[in-house]
N, C-alpha and C positions, 0 to 999 in steps of 0.2 A: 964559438963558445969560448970564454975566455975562463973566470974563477967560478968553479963547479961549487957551490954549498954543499954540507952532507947530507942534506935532507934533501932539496932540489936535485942533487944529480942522478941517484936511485930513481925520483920520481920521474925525470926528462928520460931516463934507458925506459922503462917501463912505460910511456907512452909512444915515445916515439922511435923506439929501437934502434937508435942510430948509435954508432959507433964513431968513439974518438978519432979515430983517423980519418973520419971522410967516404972510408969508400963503401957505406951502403948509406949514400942520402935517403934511401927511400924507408930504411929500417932491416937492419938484419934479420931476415923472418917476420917481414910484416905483421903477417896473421896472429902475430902475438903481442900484437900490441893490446893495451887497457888504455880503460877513460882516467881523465886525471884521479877522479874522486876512487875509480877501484885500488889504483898505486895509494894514494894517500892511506885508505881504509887495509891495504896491505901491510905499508910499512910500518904504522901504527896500531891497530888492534889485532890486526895476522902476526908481527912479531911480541906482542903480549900473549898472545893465545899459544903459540909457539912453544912460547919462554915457561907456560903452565900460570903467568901473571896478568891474566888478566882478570881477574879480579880486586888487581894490584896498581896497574897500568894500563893504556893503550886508551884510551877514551876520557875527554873531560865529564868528570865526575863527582859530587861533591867526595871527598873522604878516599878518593885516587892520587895517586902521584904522577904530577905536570912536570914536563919540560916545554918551555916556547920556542919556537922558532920565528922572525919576523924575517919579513921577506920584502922586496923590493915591487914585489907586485901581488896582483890577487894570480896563484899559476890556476886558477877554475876558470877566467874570465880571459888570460891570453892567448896567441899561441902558444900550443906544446911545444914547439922548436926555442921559444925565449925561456922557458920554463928554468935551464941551465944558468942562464945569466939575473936570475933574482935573488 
């Protein structure tokens, strides 16, 4: 892994539980891993819902407030281990 984005790298812990230093390749706590789309639907309408906004944010919507993220890959369509490097 080299430059973690803020959005990507929430979303690479939460699939694939690995830890920055290497030493659980397989995922610290496996069993608590998620599909990419559950981290996405997390980080985005779970911390609106959180925040008490989502009514506000968290989901494209007409008459909602967007931030973009563009990314270097689709992270639905690769592995989760590249997911950090988009």
């Amino acid at each position: 892994m080299t430059r973690t984005h803020f959005f990507a790298g929430p979303i690479y812990a939460a699939v694939t539980r690995r830890t920055l230093d290497g030493k659980h390749p397989d995922g610290w706590m496996p069993e608590q891993k998620i599909t990419v789309a559950e981290a996405v639907r997390a980080y985005t309408m779970g911390s609106a819902y959180a925040s008490f906004d989502e009514k506000l944010k968290g989901s494209i919507e007409p008459g909602k407030l967007a931030d973009f993220v563009v990314l270097t890959d689709d992270i639905f369509a690769i592995d989760p281990v590249k997911i950090a490097d988009t």
